[in-house]
N, C-alpha and C positions, 0 to 999 in steps of 0.2 A: 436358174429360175425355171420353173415350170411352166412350160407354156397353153394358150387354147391347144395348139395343133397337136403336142405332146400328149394332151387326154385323148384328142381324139385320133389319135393313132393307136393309144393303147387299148383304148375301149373297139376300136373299127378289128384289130388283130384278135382281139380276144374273140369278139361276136363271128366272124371269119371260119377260126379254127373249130367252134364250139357247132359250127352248123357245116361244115363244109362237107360232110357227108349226107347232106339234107340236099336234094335238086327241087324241093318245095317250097321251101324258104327264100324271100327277096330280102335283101337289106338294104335299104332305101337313108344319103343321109340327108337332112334340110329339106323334110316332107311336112308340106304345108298345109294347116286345117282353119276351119274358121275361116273363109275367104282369102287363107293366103296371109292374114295377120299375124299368123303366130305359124311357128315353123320349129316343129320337134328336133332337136341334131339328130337323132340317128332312130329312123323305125325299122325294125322286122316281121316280118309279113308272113305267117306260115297258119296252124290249124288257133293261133293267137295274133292279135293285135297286138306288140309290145313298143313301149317308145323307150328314148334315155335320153333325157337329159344332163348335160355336163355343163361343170359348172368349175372355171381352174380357179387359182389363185389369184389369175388376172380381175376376175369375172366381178361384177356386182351380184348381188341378190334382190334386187329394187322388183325385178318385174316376173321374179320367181313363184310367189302365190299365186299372180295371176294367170301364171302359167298352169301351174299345177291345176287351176280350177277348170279349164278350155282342156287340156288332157284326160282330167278326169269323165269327161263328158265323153269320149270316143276311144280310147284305150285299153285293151283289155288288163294290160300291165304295165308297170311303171320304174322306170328305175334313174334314180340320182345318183351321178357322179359327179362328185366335188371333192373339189382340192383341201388337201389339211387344213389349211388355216381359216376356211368357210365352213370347216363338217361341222360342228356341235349348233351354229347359226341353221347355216339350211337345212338339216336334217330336220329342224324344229319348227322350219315353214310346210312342212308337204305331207300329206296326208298318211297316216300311219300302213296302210294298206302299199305304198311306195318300198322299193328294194333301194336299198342305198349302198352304196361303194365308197369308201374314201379313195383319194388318189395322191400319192408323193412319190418323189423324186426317191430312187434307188440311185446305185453305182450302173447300171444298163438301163437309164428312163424309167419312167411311169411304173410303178407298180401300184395297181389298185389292189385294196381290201377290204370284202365285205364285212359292212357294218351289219345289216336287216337283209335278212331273208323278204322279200313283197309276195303278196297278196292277190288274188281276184279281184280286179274294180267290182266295189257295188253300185256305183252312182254313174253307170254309162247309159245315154240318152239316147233314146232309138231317134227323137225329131233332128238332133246333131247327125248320128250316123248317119241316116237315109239321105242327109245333104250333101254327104260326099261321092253318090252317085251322081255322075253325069246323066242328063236325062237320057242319051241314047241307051247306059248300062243300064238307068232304072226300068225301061221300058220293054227290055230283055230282061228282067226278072219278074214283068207282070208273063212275059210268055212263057217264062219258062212253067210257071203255077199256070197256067191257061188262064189269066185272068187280063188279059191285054185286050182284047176284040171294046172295039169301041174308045180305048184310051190310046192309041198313040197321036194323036192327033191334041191331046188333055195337055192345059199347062202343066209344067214340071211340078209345082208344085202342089198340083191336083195328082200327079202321079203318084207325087214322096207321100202324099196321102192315103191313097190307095195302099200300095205297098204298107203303111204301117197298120190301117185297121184289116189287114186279107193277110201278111203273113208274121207269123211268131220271130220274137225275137232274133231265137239263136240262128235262124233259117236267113234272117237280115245280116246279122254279120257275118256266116260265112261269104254272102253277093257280095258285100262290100270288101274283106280280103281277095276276093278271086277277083272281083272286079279292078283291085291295087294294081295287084300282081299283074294282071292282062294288058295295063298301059305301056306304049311303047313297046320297046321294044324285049321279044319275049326271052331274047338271049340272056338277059339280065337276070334269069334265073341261076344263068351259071355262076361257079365261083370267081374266077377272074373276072368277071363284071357286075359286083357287089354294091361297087360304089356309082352310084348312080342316083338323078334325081329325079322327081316326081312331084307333079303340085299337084296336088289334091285340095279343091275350092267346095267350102263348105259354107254357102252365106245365108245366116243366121233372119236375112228380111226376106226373104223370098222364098226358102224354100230348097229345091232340088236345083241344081246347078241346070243352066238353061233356061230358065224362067224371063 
C-alpha cells in the first residue's frame, strides 16, 4: 500500500536531484501561510515561489479546494501530487493553471508521472504576500527603496501598506523569497540540509506579521 511518507519521499528525491546543483534554492517542507492555518507539504524557494501539494491514496480531498484557493493567493506555482486512485477526482478540484503528477506504487516505490505541465499563477494577491513579511523584514525593505525614515516606528500593518502603494509587484515578491530564504538558519541553503522547516505567519486581520 502506498503510503503519505512514500509520496513524500519520492517527491522530496525528485525536488533534491532536480536542484542540487542550485546553492539558491531552499526547499522548505510543512511551510505555513495564512497564520499558520494551512501549511503547503513541500515549498521551494528560488527566483520562483513554488509549492506541492500531495495527496496519497491515504489522503481525503475534503479540504483540497480550500487549499488550492489560500495557495493560489501567494504561489507563484503550483503542483499536485496524488495518488492513482484520487487523480481523475483531484485533478478536477484545482485550478487548471496547477502542474499535476500522478503517483503509484512501482516494483522500487513511488513512481510519479506527469499528468499537466502548470502554469504562472494569475490570481496572486500582493495584500496576502506583504503578510508574510515579518515587520522587522518589511521595514528592511522600506530601506532598502529609501522609503523607511519616519515609518519604523508605523504599525505593521501601516508598513505592509506602505510597502504595497511605493513598491511594484514583481520588486515585492522577490523581498518576500529572500526574505524565506534569510530565516534561520542560512546553512539550509545547502543540499544535505533541504529538509527543513519554516513558519511563515500570514494573518489575514491585521495585516503584516507584528501588528
Amino acid at each position: 500500500m502506498m503510503r503519505d511518507s512514500d509520496v513524500r519521499s519520492a517527491v522530496k528525491d525528485w525536488l533534491e536531484a532536480e536542484h542540487a546543483q542550485d546553492p539558491n534554492t531552499r526547499i522548505v517542507e510543512e511551510m505555513g501561510i495564512w497564520s499558520g492555518t494551512v501549511r503547503v507539504d513541500i515549498a521551494v524557494i528560488n527566483g520562483e515561489l513554488s509549492g506541492y501539494e500531495l495527496k496519497s491514496n491515504c489522503d481525503t480531498l475534503e479540504r483540497l479546494p480550500y487549499q488550492s484557493e489560500i495557495y493560489g493567493k501567494v504561489f507563484d506555482r503550483m503542483t499536485l501530487v496524488v495518488g492513482d486512485r484520487h487523480a481523475k477526482k483531484a485533478i478536477s478540484l484545482v485550478p487548471r493553471w496547477w502542474g499535476c503528477a500522478i503517483a503509484s506504487m512501482g516494483h522500487d516505490g513511488v513512481v510519479l508521472k506527469w499528468k499537466r505541465k502548470g502554469r504562472k499563477n494569475p490570481t496572486r494577491d500582493p495584500k496576502v504576500l506583504v503578510q508574510m513579511l515579518w515587520k522587522e523584514e518589511a521595514v528592511s525593505v522600506l530601506e532598502q527603496h529609501g522609503l523607511a525614515n519616519g515609518w519604523r516606528s508605523k504599525r505593521a500593518a501601516e508598513i505592509g501598506d506602505r510597502i504595497l502603494s511605493e513598491i511594484p509587484f514583481s520588486a515585492l515578491m522577490e523581498h518576500v523569497r529572500q526574505a524565506l530564504k534569510a530565516r534561520q538558519r542560512l546553512g539550509q541553503l545547502t543540499y544535505s540540509q533541504f529538509d527543513v522547516s519554516v513558519d511563515t505567519v500570514a494573518d489575514p486581520t491585521c495585516g503584516t506579521t507584528g501588528c
